[in-house]
C-alpha positions in Angstrom: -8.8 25.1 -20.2 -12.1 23.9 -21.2 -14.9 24.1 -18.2 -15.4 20.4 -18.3 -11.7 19.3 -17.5 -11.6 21.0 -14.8 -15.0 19.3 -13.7 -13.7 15.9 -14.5 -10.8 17.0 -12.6 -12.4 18.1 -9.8 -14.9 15.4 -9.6 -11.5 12.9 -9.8 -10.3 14.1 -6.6 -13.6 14.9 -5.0 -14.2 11.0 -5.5 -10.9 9.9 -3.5 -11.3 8.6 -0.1 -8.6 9.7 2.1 -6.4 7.2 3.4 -3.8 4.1 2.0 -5.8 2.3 -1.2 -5.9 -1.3 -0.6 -5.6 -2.9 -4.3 -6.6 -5.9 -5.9 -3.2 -6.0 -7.9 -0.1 -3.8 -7.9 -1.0 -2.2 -11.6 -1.5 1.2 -12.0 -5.3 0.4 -13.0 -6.2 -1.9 -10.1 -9.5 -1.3 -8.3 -9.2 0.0 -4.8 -11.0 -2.3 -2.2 -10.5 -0.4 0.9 -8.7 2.4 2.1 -6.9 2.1 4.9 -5.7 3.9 8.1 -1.9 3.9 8.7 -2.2 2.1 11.7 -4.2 -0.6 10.7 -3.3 -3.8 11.6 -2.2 -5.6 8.4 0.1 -8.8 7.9 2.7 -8.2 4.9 3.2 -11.1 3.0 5.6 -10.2 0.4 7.4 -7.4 -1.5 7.3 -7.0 -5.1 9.6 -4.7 -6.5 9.5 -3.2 -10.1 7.8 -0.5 -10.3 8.1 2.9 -9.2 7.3 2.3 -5.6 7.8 -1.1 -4.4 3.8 -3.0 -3.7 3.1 -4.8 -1.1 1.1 -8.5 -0.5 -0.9 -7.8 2.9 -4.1 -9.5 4.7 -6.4 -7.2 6.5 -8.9 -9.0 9.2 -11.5 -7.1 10.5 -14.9 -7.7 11.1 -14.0 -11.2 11.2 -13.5 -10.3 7.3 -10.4 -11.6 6.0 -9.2 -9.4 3.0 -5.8 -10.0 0.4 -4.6 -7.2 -1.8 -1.8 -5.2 -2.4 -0.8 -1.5 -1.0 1.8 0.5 -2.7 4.5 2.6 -0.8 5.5 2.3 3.1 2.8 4.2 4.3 1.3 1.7 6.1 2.8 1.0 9.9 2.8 -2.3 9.2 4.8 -2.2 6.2 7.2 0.3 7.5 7.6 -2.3 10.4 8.5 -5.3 7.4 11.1 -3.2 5.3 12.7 -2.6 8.7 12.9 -6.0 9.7 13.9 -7.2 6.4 17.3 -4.4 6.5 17.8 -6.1 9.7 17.6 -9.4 8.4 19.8 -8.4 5.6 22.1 -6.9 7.7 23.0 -9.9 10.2 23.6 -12.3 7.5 26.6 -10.0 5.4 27.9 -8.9 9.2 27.1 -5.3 9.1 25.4 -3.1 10.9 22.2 -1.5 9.6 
């Protein structure tokens, strides 16, 4: 491998801030605006499946900031919390249990 791959490489990861990206879209080239911790407190709009992993509308307030974007995956608490609801929901209207 040629030395500067593995520098671009490195310097791609090196640059990633640890946590769950907050998007601006749900494309595989959206900028990041944030990264988030799991247990931030988020409201989850919407679901928009599709893709590989389902993306998520949320809100983030803090710092009397308020923030719309898109996180991909269920990592967040707050999504996690949404899908979970949403079998529930699913599951009392067809009469089974979840």
């Amino acid at each position: 491998m040629y030395p500067y791959v593995v520098y671009l490489a490195f310097l791609g990861t090196a640059a990633q801030q640890p946590g769950i990206p907050l998007l601006e879209n749900c494309s595989d080239s959206a900028t990041v605006l944030a990264n988030l911790e799991a247990s931030a407190p988020v409201e989850v709009r919407s679901s928009i499946a599709g893709g590989a992993t389902a993306c998520y509308a949320v809100t983030v307030a803090a710092g009397g900031k308020t923030t719309r974007g898109y996180v991909r995956g269920n990592d967040l608490d707050a999504v996690a919390e949404f899908e979970r609801k949403r079998v529930t929901a699913a599951a009392s209207i067809v009469n089974i249990d979840p």
